[in-house]
C-alpha positions as a LaTeX table, in Angstrom:
\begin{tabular}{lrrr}
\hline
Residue & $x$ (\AA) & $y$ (\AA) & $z$ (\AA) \\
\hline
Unk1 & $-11.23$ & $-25.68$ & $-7.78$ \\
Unk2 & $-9.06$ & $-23.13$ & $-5.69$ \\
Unk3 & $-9.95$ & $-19.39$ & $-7.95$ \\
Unk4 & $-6.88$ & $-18.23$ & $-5.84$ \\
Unk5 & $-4.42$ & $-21.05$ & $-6.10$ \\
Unk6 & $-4.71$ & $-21.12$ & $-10.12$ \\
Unk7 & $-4.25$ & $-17.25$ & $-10.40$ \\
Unk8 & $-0.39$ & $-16.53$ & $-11.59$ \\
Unk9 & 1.88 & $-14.32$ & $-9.87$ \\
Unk10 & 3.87 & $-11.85$ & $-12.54$ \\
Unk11 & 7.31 & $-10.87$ & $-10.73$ \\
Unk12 & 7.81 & $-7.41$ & $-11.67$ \\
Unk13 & 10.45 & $-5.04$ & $-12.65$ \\
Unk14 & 13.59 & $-5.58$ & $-10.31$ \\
Unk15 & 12.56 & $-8.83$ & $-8.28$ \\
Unk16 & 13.71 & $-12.50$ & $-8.58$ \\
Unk17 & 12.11 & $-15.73$ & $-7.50$ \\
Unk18 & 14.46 & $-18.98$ & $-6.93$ \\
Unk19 & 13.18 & $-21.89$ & $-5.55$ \\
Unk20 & 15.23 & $-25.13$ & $-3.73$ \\
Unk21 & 13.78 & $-28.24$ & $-2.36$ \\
Unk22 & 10.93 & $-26.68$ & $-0.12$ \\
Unk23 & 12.34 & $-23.03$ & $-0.01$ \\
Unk24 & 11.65 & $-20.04$ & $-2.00$ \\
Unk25 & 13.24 & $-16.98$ & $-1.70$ \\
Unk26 & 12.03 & $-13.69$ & $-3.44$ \\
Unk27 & 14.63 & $-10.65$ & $-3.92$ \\
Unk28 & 13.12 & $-7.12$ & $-4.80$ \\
Unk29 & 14.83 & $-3.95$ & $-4.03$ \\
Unk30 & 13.39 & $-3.60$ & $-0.61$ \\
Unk31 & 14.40 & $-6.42$ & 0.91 \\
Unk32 & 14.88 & $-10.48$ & 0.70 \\
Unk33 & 12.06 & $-13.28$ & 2.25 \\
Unk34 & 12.16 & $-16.61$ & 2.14 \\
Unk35 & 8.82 & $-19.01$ & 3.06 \\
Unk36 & 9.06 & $-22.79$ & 3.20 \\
Unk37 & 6.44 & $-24.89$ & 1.67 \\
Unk38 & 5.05 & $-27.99$ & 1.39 \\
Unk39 & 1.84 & $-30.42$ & $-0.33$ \\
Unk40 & 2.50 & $-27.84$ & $-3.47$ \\
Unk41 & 4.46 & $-27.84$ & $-6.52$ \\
Unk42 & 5.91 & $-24.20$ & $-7.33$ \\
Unk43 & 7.30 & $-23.43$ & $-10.79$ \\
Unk44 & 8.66 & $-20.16$ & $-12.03$ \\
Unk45 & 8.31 & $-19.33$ & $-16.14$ \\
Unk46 & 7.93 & $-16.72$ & $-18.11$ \\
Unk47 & 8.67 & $-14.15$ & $-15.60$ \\
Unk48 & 5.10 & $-15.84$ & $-13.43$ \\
Unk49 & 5.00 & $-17.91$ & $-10.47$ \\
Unk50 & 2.54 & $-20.97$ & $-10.86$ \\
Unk51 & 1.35 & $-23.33$ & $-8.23$ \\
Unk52 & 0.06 & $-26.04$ & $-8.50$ \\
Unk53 & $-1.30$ & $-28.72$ & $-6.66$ \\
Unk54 & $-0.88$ & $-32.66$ & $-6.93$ \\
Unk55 & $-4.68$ & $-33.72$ & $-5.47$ \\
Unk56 & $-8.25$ & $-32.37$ & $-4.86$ \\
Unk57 & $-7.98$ & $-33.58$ & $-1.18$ \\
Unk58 & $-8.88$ & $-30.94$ & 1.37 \\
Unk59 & $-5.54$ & $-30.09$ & 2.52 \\
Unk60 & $-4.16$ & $-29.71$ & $-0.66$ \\
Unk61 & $-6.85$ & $-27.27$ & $-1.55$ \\
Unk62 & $-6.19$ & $-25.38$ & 1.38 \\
Unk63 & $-2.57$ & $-24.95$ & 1.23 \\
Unk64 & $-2.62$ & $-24.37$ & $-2.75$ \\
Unk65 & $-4.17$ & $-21.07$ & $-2.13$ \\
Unk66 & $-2.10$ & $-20.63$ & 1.60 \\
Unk67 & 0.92 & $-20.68$ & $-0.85$ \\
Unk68 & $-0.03$ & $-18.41$ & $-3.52$ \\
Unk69 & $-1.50$ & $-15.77$ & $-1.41$ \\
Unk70 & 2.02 & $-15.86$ & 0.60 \\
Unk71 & 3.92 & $-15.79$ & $-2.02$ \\
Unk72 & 2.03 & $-12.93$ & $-3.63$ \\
Unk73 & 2.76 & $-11.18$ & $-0.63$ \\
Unk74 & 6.52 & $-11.77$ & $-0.47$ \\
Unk75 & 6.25 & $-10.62$ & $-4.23$ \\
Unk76 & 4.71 & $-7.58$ & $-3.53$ \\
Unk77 & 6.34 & $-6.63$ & $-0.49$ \\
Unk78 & 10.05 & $-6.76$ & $-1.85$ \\
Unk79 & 8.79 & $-4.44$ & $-4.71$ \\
Unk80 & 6.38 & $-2.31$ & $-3.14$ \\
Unk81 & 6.57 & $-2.62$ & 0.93 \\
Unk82 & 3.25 & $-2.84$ & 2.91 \\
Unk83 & 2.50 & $-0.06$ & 5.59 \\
Unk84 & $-0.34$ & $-0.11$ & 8.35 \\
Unk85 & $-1.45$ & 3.52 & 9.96 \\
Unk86 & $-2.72$ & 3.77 & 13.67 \\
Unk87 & $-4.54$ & 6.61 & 14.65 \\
Unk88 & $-4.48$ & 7.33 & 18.68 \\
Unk89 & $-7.38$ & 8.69 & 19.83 \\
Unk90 & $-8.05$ & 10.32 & 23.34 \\
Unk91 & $-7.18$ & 13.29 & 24.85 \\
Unk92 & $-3.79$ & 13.14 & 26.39 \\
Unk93 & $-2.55$ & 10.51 & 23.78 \\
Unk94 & 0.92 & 10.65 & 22.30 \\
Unk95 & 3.31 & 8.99 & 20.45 \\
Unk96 & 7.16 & 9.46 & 19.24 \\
Unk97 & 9.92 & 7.54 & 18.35 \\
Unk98 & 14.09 & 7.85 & 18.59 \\
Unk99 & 15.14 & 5.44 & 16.20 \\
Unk100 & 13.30 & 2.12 & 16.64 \\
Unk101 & 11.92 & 3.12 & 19.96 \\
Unk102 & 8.25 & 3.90 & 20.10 \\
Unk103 & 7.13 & 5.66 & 23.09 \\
Unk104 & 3.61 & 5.76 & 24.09 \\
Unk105 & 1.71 & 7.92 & 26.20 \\
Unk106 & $-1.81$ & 6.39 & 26.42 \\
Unk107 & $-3.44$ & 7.56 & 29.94 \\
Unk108 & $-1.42$ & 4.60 & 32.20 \\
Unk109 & 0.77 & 6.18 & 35.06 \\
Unk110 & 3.65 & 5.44 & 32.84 \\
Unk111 & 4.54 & 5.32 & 29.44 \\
Unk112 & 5.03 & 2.19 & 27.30 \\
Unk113 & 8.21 & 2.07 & 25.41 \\
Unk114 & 8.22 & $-0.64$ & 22.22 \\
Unk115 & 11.70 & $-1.81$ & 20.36 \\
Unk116 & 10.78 & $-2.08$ & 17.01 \\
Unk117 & 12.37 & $-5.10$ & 14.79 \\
Unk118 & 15.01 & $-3.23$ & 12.50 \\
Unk119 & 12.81 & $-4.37$ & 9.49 \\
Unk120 & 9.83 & $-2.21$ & 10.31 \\
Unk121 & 10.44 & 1.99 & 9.46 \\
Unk122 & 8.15 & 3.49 & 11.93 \\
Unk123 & 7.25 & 7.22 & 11.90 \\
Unk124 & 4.96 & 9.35 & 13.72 \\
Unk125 & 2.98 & 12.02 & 13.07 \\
Unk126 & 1.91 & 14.72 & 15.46 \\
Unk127 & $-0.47$ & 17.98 & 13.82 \\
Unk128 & $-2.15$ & 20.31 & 16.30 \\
Unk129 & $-5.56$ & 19.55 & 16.31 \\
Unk130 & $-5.77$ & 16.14 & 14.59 \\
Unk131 & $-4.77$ & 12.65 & 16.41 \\
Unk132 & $-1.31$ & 11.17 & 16.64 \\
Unk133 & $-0.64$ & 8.75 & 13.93 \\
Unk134 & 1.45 & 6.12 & 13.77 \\
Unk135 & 3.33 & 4.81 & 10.29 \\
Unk136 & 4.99 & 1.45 & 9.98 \\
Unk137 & 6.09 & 0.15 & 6.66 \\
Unk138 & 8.33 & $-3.11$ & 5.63 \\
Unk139 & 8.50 & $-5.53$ & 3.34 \\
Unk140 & 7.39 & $-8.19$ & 5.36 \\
Unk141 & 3.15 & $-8.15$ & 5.53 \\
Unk142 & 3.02 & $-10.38$ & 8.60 \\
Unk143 & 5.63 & $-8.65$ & 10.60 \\
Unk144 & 3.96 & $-5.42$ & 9.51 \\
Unk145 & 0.44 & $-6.73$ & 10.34 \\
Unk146 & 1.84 & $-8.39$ & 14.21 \\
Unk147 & 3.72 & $-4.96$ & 15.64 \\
Unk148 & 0.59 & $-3.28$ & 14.31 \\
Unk149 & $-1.28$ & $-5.49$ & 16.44 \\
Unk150 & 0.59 & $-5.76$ & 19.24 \\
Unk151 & 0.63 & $-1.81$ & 19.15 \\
Unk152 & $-3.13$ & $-2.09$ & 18.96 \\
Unk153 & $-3.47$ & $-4.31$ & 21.68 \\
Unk154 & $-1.84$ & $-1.70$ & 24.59 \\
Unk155 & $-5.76$ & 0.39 & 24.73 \\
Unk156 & $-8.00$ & $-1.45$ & 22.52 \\
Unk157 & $-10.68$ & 1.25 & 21.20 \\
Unk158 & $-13.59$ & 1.13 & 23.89 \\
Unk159 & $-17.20$ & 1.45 & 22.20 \\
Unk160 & $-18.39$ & 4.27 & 24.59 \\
Unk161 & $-16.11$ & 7.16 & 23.63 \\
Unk162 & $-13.91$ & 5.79 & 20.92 \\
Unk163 & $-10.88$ & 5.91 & 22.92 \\
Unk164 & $-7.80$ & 4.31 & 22.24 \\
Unk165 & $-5.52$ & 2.67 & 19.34 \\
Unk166 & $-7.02$ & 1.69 & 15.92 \\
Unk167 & $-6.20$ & 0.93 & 12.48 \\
Unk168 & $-6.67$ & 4.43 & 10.18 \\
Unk169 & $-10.41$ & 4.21 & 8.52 \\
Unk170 & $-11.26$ & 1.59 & 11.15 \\
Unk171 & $-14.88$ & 1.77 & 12.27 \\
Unk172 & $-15.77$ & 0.98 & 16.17 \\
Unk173 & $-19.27$ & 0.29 & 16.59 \\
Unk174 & $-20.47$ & 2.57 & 19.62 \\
Unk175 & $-22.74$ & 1.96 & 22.37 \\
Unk176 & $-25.14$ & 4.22 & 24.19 \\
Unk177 & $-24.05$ & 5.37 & 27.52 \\
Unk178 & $-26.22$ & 5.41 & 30.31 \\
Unk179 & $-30.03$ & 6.49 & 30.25 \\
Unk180 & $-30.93$ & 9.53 & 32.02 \\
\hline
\end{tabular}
């Protein structure tokens, strides 16, 4: 029994859920995404999304909580918006943005500019004395969740000094340098 697949999905305030053939689209004030689906049944009533799934086979267990956890995403999103911080942490580090342009200055010979997709608000945040972070926020989790990543991915945080790129409240396990 999928705990996940079985929970409901309540579409709040200001957000609409239609579904055709093996489409659903979800409207919110932030934005409009639509996910395709299939091996589920989806059903909206009484302001709730239900799915449901037509066998206990393996792959229909799977995807019955795939679904719901998407869809509770798109749900979310449109009404709320998801946003991911990176902190950049090294002496010399920098980032700033014009428009949907991120430049990066992370200790290569040059720096490394990044065009943003338009649905992803990025801002950065420069204080003296603290590190350079990093704000993206959309309505789309898994766009969100892949810049963030790729972002990430430039200077990895190293396990020596901590340098580099990493997720706000992210914990790098460090290693002991060399013995004496």
């Amino acid at each position: 029994m999928s705990r996940i697949g079985n929970n409901p999905i309540a579409i709040p305030e200001g957000a609409s859920v239609e579904i055709q053939d093996n489409l659903i689209t979800v409207k919110g004030k932030l934005g409009e995404l639509q996910q395709e689906f299939a091996d589920v049944a989806v059903k909206v009533e009484d302001g709730e999304v239900k799915v449901t799934r037509p066998s206990d086979s393996k792959t229909h267990k799977a995807k019955h909580g795939l679904y719901r956890s998407l869809i509770a995403n798109m749900v979310a999103g449109v009404s709320e918006g998801w946003t991911k911080e990176l902190e950049l942490v090294g002496v010399g580090y920098r980032a700033s943005n014009q428009g949907q342009k991120l430049d990066l200055a992370l200790g290569f010979s040059h720096n490394i500019v990044l065009e943003l997709p338009t649905e992803v608000k990025i801002e950065t945040i420069s204080e003296k004395g603290k590190n350079p972070i990093i704000k993206l926020t959309s309505h789309d989790k898994q766009l969100v969740g892949q810049v963030a990543s790729k972002i990430r991915s430039f200077r990895k945080p190293e396990p020596y000094k901590g340098k580099g790129v990493r997720y706000v409240g992210e914990q790098i396990r460090r290693k002991a340098g060399k013995s004496a």
